[in-house]
C-alpha positions as CSV (number, residue, x, y, z in Angstrom):
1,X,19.7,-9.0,-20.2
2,X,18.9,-9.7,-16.7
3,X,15.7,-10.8,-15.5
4,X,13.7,-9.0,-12.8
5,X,11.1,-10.5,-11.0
6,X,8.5,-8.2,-9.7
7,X,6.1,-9.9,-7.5
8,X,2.8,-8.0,-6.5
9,X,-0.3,-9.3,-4.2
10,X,-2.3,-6.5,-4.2
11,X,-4.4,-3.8,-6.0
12,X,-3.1,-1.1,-3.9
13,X,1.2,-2.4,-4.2
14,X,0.4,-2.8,-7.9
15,X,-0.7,0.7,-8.1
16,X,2.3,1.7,-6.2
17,X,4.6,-0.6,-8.8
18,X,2.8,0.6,-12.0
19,X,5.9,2.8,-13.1
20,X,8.4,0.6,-12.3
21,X,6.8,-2.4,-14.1
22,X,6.8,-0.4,-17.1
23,X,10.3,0.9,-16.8
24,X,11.4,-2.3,-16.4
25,X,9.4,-3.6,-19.5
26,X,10.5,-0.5,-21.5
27,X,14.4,-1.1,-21.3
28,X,16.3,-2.9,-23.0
29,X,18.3,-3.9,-20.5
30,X,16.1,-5.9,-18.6
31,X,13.7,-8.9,-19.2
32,X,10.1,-8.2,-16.9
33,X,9.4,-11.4,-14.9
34,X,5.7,-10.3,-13.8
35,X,4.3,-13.2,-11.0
36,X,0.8,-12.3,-9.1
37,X,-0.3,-13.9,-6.0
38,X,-2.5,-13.2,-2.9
39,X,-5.5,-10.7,-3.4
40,X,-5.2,-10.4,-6.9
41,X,-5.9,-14.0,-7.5
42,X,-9.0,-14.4,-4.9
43,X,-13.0,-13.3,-6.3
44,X,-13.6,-12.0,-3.0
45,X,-11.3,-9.5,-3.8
46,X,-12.0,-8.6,-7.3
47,X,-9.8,-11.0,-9.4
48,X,-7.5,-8.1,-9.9
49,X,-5.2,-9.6,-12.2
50,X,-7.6,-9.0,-14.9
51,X,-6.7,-5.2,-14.5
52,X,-3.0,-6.1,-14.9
53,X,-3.4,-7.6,-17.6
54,X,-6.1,-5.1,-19.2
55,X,-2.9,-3.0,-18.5
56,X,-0.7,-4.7,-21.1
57,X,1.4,-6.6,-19.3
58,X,2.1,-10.4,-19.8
59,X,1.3,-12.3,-16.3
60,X,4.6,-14.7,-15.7
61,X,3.1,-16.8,-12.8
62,X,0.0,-16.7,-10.9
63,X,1.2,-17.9,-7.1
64,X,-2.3,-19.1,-4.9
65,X,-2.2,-18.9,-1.6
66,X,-5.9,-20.1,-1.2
67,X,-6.3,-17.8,1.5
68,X,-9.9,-18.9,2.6
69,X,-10.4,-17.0,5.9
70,X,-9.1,-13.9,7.7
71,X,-8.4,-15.5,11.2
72,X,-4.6,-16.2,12.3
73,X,-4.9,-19.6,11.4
74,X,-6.1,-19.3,7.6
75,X,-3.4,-16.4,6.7
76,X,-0.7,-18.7,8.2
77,X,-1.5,-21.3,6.1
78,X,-1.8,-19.0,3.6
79,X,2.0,-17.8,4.0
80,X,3.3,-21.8,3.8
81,X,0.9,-22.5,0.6
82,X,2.1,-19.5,-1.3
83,X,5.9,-20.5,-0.2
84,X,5.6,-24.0,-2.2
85,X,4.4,-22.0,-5.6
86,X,7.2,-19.1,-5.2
87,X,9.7,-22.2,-5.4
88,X,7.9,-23.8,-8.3
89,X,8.0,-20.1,-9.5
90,X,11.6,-19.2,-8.8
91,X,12.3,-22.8,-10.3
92,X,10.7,-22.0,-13.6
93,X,11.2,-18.5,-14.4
94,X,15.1,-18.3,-13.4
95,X,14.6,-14.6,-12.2
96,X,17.8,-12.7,-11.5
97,X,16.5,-10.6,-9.2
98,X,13.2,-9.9,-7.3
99,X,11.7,-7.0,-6.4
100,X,9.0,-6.1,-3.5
101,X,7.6,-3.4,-1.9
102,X,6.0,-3.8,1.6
103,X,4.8,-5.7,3.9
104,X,2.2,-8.2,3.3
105,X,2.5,-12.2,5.0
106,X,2.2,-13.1,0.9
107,X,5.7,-11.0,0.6
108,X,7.2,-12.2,3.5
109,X,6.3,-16.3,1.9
110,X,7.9,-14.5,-1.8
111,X,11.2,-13.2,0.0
112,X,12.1,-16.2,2.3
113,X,11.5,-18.3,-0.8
114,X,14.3,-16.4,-2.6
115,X,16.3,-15.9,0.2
116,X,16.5,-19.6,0.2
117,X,16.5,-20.1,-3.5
118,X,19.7,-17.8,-3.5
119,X,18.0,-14.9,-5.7
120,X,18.8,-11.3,-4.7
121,X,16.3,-9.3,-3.6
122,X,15.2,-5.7,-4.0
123,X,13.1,-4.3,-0.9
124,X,10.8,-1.3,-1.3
125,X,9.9,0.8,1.7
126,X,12.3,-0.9,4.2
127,X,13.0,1.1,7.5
128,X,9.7,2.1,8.3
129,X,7.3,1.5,11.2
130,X,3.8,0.7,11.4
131,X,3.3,-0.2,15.5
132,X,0.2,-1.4,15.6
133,X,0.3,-4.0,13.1
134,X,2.1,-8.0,11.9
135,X,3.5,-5.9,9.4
136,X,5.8,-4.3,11.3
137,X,7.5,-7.4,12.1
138,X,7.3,-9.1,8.2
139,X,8.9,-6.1,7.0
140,X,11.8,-6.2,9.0
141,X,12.2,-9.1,8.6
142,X,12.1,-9.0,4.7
143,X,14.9,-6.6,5.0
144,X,17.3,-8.7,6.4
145,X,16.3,-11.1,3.8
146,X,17.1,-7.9,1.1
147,X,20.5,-7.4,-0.8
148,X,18.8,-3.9,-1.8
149,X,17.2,-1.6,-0.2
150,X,14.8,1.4,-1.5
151,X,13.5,3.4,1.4
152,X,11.3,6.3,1.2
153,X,12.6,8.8,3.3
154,X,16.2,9.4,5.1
155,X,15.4,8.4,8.4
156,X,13.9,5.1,7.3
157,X,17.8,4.7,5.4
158,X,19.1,5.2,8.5
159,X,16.8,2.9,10.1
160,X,17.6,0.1,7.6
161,X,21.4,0.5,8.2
162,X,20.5,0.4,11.7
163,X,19.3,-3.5,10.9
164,X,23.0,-4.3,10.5
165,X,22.6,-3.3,6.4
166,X,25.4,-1.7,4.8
167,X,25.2,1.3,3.5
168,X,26.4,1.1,0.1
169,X,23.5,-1.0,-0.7
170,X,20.6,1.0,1.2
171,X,19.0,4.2,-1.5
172,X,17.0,6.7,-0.3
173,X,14.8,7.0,-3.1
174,X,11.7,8.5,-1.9
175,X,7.5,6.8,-1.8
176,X,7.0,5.2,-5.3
177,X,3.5,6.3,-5.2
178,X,4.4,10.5,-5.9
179,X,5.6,9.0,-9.1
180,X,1.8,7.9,-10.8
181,X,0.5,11.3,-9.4
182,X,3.2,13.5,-11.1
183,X,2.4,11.5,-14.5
184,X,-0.9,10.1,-14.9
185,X,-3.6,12.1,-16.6
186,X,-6.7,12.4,-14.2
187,X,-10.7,12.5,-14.6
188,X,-12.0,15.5,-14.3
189,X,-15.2,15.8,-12.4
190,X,-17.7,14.5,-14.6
191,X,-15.4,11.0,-15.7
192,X,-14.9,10.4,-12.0
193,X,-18.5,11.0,-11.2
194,X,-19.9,8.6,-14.5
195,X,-16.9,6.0,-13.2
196,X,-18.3,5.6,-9.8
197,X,-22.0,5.8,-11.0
198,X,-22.6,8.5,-7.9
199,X,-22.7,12.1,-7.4
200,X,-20.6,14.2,-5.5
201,X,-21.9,16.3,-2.9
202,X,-21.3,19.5,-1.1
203,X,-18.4,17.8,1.1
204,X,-17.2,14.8,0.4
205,X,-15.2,12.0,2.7
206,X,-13.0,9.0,1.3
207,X,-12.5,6.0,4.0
208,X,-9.9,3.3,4.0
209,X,-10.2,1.3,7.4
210,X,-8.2,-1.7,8.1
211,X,-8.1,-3.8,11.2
212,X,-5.3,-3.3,13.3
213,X,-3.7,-6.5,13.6
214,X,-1.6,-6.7,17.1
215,X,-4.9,-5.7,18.7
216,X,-7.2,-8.7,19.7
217,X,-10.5,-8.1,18.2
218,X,-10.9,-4.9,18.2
219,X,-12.0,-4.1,14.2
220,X,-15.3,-4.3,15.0
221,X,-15.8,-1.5,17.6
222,X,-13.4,0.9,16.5
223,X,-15.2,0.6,12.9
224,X,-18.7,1.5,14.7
225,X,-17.0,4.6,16.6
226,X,-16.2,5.7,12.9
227,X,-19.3,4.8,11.5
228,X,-21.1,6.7,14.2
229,X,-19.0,10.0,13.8
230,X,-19.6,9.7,9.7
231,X,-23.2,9.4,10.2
232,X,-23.4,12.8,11.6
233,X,-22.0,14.4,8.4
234,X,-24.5,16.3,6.8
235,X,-24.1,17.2,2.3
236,X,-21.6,14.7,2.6
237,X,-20.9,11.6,0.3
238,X,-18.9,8.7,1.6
239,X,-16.6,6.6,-0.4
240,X,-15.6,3.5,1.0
241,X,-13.0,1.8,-0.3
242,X,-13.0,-2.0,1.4
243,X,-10.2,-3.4,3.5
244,X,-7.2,-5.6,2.3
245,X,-6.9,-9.7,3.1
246,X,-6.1,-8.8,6.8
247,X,-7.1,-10.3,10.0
248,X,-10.7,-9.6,10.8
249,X,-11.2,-7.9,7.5
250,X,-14.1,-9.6,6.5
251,X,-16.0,-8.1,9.7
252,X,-15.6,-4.7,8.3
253,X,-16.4,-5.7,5.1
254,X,-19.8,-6.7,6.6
255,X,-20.1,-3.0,8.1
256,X,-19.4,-1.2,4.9
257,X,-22.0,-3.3,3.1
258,X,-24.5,-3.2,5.7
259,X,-23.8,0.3,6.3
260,X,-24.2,1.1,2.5
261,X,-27.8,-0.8,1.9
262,X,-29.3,1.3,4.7
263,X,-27.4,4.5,3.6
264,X,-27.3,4.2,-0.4
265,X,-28.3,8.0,-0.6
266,X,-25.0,9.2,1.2
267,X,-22.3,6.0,0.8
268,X,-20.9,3.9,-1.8
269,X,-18.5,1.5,-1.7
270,X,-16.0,-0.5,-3.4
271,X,-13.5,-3.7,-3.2
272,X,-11.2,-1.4,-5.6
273,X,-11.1,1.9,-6.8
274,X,-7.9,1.0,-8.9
275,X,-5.1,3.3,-8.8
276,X,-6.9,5.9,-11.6
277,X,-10.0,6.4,-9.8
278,X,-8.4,6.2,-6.7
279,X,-6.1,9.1,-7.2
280,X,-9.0,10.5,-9.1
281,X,-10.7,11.1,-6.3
282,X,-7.7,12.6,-4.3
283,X,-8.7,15.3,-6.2
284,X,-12.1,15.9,-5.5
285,X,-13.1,14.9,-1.8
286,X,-12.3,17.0,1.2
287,X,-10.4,14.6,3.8
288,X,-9.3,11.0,3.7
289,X,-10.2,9.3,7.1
290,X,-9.5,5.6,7.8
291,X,-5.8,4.0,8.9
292,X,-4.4,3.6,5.1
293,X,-0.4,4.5,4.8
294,X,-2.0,6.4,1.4
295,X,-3.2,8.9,4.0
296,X,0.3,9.6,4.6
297,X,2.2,9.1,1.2
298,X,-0.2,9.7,-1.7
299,X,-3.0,12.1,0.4
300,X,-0.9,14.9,0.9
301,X,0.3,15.9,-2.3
302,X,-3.0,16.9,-3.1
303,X,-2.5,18.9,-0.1
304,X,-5.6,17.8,1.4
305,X,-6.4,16.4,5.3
306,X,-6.0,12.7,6.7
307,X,-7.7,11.9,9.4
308,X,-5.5,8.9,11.2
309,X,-7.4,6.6,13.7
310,X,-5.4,4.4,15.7
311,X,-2.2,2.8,15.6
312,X,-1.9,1.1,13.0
313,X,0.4,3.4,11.2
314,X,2.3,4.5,14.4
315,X,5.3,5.3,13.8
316,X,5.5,6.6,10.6
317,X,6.7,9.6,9.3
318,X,4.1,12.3,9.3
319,X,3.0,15.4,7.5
320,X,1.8,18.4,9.0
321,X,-1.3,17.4,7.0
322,X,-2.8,14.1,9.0
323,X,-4.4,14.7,12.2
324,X,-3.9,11.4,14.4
325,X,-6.6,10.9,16.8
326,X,-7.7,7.2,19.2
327,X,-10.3,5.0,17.7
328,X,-13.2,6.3,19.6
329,X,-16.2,8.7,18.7
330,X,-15.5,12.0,20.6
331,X,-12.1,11.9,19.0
332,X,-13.1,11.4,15.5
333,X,-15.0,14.1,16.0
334,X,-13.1,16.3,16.7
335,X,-10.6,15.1,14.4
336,X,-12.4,15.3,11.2
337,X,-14.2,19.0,12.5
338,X,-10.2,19.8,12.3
339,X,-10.0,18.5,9.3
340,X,-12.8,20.7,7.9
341,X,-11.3,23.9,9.5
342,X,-10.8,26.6,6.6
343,X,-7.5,27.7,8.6
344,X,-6.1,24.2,8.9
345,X,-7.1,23.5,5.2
346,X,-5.1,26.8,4.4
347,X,-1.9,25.9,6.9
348,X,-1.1,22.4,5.0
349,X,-0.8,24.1,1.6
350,X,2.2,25.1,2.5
351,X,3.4,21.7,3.7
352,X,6.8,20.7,1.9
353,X,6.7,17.1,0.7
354,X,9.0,14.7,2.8
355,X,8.4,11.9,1.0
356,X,10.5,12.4,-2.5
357,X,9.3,14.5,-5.8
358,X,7.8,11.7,-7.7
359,X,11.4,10.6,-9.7
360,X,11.4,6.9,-7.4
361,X,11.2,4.7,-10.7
362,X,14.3,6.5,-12.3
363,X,16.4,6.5,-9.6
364,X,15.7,2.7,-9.2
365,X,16.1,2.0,-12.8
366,X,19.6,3.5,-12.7
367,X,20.6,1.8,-9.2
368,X,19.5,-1.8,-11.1
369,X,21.9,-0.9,-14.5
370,X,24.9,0.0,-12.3
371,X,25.0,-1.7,-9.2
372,X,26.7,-5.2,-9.8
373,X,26.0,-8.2,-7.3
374,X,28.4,-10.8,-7.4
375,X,27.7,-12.3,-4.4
376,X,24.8,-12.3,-1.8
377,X,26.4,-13.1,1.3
378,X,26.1,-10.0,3.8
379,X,28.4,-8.8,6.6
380,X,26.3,-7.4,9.2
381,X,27.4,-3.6,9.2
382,X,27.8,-2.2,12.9
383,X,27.4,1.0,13.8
């Protein structure tokens, strides 16, 4: 039996990992090594674990990272702190493998701990590009740091190989979030409604903003631009959903709540829809708008719009159904009027899915029963 560490640090990757946690814990070929860290362990955020574990699943490890600040300073000291409990964790638990999806500075201190440690690990969503954010550079760097590799679309296969990874070890397996929308049973109208104590209105808006973190301080004036253009939506309910552990996060945390007080008869917010409500909502609202890679994985197989601000996800793959537009009012606007349009709305339900068919957790679980590792060291492959 071997054992498989998965590591997760946030709501949103634990969503994304739901499947695979319990195919892992459902075979009998594998022992489920479950260890939390980063947002999931911080009140500010929600204490999230609790939902894991409401979930069924036995917690391993708790790694902190007493991330107490979202300024370059604090989340680099957050990266070294977490680094000392992976190798108390990696210590204790024995894992055979780990597995990780993303790109988060708690990853990057969960990978280079095993990397060190000698454990093999197993990369989710390698290959991709996200130009206008730190990520870019932690998940690249985590791939190199990867023995396996479980990318999300060809070209990001191709780009993994490209990083000197050999071929035989690099799986196109499609985006691990299609899988929970093919199989999880929905609220209807009325549950969603009574689980976010609001009503829906005529039109309805879902934001996820985060700050774009190779930009110097620009979170707070690129949020206002969006604020401004959602104000002028009329019959409309807004859903925030608050930003991740990023730098500058907290600022726009301060906007939604601020924004929310003055506005309780249009907006609500929350730290965490969790991944029922969240997808739950998919169904119901009329365009997601923010910078959130769900705009561009889980959005459009509900074949509604995205409204992309910014660069933060530059780079990435995108379906006919996200509208890209810069960070400043007049282009909102116009963006999310497109995003309205009945003719645009009836163009993207046609839109084939180039993200996978929802089948990423089998494909993985067979990959981990038949590929054998005897050996970690890596040649780098040349093209």
């Amino acid at each position: 039996m071997k054992n498989i560490a998965v590591i997760t640090g946030t709501r949103a990757e634990y969503g994304l990992l739901k499947p695979l946690i319990q195919a892992i814990t459902d075979d009998s070929e594998f022992n489920l090594q479950l260890v939390v860290t980063g947002m999931h362990l911080s009140p500010e955020f929600g204490l999230t674990y609790t939902q894991i574990e409401q979930d069924g699943f036995v917690i391993d490890s708790k790694v902190e990272d007493h991330l107490s600040g979202d300024s370059a300073e604090a989340i680099t000291k957050a990266i070294g702190t977490a680094m000392i409990g992976f190798a108390d964790t990696y210590e204790k638990l024995s894992p055979d493998l780990i597995i990780v999806l993303g790109d988060r500075s708690e990853i990057l201190a969960a990978a280079t701990a095993a990397m060190i440690k000698g454990i093999p690990i197993a990369h989710l969503h390698g290959g991709e590009t996200t130009e206008g954010a730190y990520d870019e550079g932690i998940r690249h760097a985590i791939t190199k740091m990867s023995y396996l590799h479980f990318t999300s679309a060809e070209v990001y296969r191709k780009r993994v190989i490209q990083l000197g990874e050999s071929p035989d070890r690099v799986f196109n397996v499609g985006a691990i979030g299609i899988d929970s929308i093919k199989s999880l049973k929905l609220l209807n109208v009325t549950e969603f409604e009574e689980s976010i104590d609001y009503k829906l209105n005529k039109k309805n808006v879902l934001i996820t903003f985060h700050p774009v973190t190779l930009e110097k301080a620009t979170a707070k004036k690129q949020f206002e631009e969006l604020l401004t253009s959602l104000d002028k939506l009329e019959d409309t309910t807004l859903i925030f959903t608050k930003p991740n552990s990023d730098k500058d996060g907290k600022i726009i945390i301060e906007m939604i709540d601020d924004y929310v007080s003055k506005k309780p008869e249009k907006s609500v917010a929350f730290t965490s829809l969790g991944q029922l409500r969240y997808l739950s909502a998919l169904q119901y609202v009329d365009v997601v708008i923010g910078n959130s890679s769900s705009g561009i994985y889980e959005v459009p197989i509900f074949k509604k719009p995205t409204v992309n601000i910014g660069d933060r996800q530059k780079g990435r793959l995108m379906p006919d159904s996200v509208i890209n537009c810069e960070p400043n009012i007049d282009a909102i606007d116009i963006a999310i009027q497109q995003a309205f349009d009945k003719e645009f709305i009836k163009s993207i339900q046609r839109q084939k899915n180039i993200y996978g068919n929802g089948t990423t957790t089998s494909q993985i679980i067979e990959i981990l029963k038949t590929v054998k590792i005897k050996d970690i060291k890596k040649s780098f492959y040349d093209l």
